[in-house]
N, C-alpha and C positions, 0 to 999 in steps of 0.2 A: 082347320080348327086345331089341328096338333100345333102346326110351327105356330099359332095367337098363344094357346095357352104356353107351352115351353118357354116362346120368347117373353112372356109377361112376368110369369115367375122366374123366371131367370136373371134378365134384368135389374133386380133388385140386389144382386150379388155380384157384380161388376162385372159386367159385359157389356162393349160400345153399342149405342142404338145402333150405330152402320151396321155391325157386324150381323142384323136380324132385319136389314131394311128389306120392303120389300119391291125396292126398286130393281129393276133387271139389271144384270150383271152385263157389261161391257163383249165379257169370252163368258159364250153359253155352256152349264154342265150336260154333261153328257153320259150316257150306259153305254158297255155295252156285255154282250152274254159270250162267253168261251166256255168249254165243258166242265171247269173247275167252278166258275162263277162269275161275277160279276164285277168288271173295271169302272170307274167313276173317275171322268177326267176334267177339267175345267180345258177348255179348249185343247193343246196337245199336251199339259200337265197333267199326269198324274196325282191323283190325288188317295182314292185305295180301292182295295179289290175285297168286296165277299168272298168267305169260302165256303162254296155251297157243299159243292161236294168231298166225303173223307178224305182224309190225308191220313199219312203215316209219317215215319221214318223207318228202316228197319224192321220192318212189319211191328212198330211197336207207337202206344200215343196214339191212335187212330180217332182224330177228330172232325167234324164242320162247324160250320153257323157261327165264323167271327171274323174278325176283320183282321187281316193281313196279306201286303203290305200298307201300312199306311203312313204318308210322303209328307215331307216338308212341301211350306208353302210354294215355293220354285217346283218342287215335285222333280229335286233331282234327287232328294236324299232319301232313301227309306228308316223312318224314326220310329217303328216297331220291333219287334223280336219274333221270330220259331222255329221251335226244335232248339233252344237255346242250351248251348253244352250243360249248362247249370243246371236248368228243369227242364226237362224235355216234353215235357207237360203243356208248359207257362204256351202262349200262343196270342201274338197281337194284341188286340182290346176284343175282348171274351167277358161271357158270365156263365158261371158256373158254380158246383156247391159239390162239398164233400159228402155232403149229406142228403141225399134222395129215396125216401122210406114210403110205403104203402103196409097201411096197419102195421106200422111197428117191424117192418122187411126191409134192411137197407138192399138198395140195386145199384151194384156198382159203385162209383166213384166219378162223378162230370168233372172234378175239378183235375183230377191222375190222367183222365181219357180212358179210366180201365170198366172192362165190361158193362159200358153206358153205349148208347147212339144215338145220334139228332137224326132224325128222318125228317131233311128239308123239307116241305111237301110243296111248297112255290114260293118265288119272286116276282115279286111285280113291282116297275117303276113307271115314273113318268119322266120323259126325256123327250129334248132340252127342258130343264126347268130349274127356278133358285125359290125355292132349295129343293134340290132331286130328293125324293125320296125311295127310300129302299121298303116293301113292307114283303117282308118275309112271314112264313108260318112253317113252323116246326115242331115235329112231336118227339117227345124224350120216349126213350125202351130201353131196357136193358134186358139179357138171357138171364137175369135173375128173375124175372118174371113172363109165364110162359102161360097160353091158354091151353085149352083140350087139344088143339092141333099142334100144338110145342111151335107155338109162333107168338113173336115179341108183344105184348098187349102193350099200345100206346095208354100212358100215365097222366102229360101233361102236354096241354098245347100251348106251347109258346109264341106268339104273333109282337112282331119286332117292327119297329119304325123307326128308320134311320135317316134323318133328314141332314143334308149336305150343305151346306150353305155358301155359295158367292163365297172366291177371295175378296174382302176391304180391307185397305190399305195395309198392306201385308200380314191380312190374319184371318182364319177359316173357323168360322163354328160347326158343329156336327153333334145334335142332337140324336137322343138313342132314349126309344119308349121300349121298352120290354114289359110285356102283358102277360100273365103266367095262369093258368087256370087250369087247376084239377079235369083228367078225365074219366076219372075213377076214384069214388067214397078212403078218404083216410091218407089220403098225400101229402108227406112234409117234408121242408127242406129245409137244410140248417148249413153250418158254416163246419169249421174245420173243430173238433172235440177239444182239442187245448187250447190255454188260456188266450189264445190268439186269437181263436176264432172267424178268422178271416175266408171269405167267400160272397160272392156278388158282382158284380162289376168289375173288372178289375184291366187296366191296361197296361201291356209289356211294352216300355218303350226302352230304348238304344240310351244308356246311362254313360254318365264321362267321370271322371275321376276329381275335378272341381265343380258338380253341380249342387245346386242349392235344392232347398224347397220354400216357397213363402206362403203366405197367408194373410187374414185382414190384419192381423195382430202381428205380422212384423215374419222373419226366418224362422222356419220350422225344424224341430230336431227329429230324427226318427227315432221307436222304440221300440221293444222288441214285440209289445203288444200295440193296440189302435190306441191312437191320438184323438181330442178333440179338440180341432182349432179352427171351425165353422164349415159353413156347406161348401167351401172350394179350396183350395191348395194348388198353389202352380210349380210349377217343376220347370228350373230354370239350368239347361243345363249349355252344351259347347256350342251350341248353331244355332237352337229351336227352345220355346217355353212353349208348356202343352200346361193351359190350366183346367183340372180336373172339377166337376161341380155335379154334387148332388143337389134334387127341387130339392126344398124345402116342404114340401108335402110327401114325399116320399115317407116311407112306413120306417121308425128307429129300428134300431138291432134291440131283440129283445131286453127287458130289465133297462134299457137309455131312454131317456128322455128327447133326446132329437138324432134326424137320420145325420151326423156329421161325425162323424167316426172314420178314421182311415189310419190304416196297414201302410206305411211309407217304409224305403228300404232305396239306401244309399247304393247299393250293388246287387247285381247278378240275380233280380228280384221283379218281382211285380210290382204296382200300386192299386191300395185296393179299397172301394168304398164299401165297408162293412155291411150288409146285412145276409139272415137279421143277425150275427154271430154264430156261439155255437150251440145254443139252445135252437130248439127244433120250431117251426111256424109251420101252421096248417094252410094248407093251400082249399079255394074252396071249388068246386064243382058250377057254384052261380055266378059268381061274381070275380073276374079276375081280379089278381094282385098286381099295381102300376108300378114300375118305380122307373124313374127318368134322371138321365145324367146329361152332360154338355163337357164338350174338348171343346179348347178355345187354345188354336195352334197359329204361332207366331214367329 
């Protein structure tokens, strides 16, 4: 039911129907589990690895729950970034938000890595299968928030689907549902406080020094705040184009009219589909909050 609905709304914003067939793949994908996380290979290619459990550098940035490495189609290249000298923050294709409040209490920082934590609590895939899917669940805490026993009160369960897709003719989709739901009355999360406001989805890939950006409407320029030049943006840089796509049902960044907003950044940076900014959205306790994105690597 995930990869029907993804692939249909998707579709609509330029993606090959091969690219979401669901005819079997020639080299079946495959998992498998080491004590960091989880490899996903298309026969002996690499293609990326979950990172379940924390990392550091330096004992500092201690983060999980994103994707790195993630490979060119040959799966010789790795075309993500972490622990990158610039932000030592920034970490593969991540979401995350600068803003994580309980009644009006910021905890921490998910987007810094500072006194926040994912508490992976499982993975589960199926293997061989096109398109593998990853569904992870994860609960956010931070030591800003502590019960009677001075231990971490889980805030928000996050349940993730990461569906893999068959390489066709030298191009890989990878859908990514993240499901966010309150678990505890008065949870909100926002983007970064200045005009920027950037936070949500956001992928570090390997930048070149002649790459472009395009769009339906032709090259795109970056700014110092978000752009709006429709629900996808592809990044065309020395080896690899990674085209980036929010649904179209996806929830806008507050005060916008549609979720198509993006934080682009020529160097030493992220790309980033905005939501919802830097005004704060309530998270609810019944009903989680959807939002779905698609890599379409080439």
């Amino acid at each position: 039911m995930i990869r029907t609905l993804l692939g249909l709304v998707f579709l609509s914003i330029g993606v090959p129907n091969d690219a979401v067939s669901g005819d079997p793949p020639s080299t079946p994908l495959t998992a498998s589990v080491d004590p960091q996380g989880v490899l996903v290979r298309q026969g002996s290619k690499p293609v990326l690895f979950f990172q379940r459990e924390l990392r550091s550098k330096s004992g500092r940035w201690s983060r999980a729950n994103y994707i790195h490495p993630l490979y060119d189609i040959e799966g010789s290249q790795v075309i993500s970034e972490d622990f990158p000298a610039d932000h030592g923050h920034h970490r593969g294709v991540f979401w995350a938000w600068h803003q994580v409040c309980v009644n009006g209490k910021k905890l921490g920082d998910s987007w810094l890595c500072e006194d926040f934590v994912w508490d992976v609590r499982s993975v589960e895939f199926e293997s061989p299968a096109s398109p593998l899917r990853l569904k992870t669940l994860t609960h956010w805490k931070s030591p800003d928030l502590l019960d009677e026993r001075e231990e971490m009160i889980s805030v928000v369960e996050e349940r993730v689907v990461i569906s893999v897709h068959a390489e066709q003719d030298k191009s890989r989709v990878i859908d990514f549902e993240i499901a966010l739901l309150a678990l505890v009355p008065g949870v909100e999360i926002g983007g970064s406080e200045d005009r920027k406001g950037y936070g949500g989805f956001s992928p570090r890939l390997r930048l070149s020094p002649d790459q472009s950006f395009m769009a339906a409407a032709g090259v795109v320029e970056p700014q110092v705040t978000a752009v709006d030049v429709g629900n996808w943006v592809e990044l065309v840089g020395d080896s690899f184009r990674v085209k980036m796509m929010a649904d179209p049902s996806n929830p806008p960044p507050v005060g916008l009219p549609t979720p198509t907003h993006w934080i682009l950044r020529q160097k030493r940076s992220m790309q980033n589909a905005v939501f919802p900014g830097r005004e704060l959205v309530t998270l609810s306790t019944e009903a989680p909050t959807v939002l779905r994105y698609r890599l379409l690597i080439r």
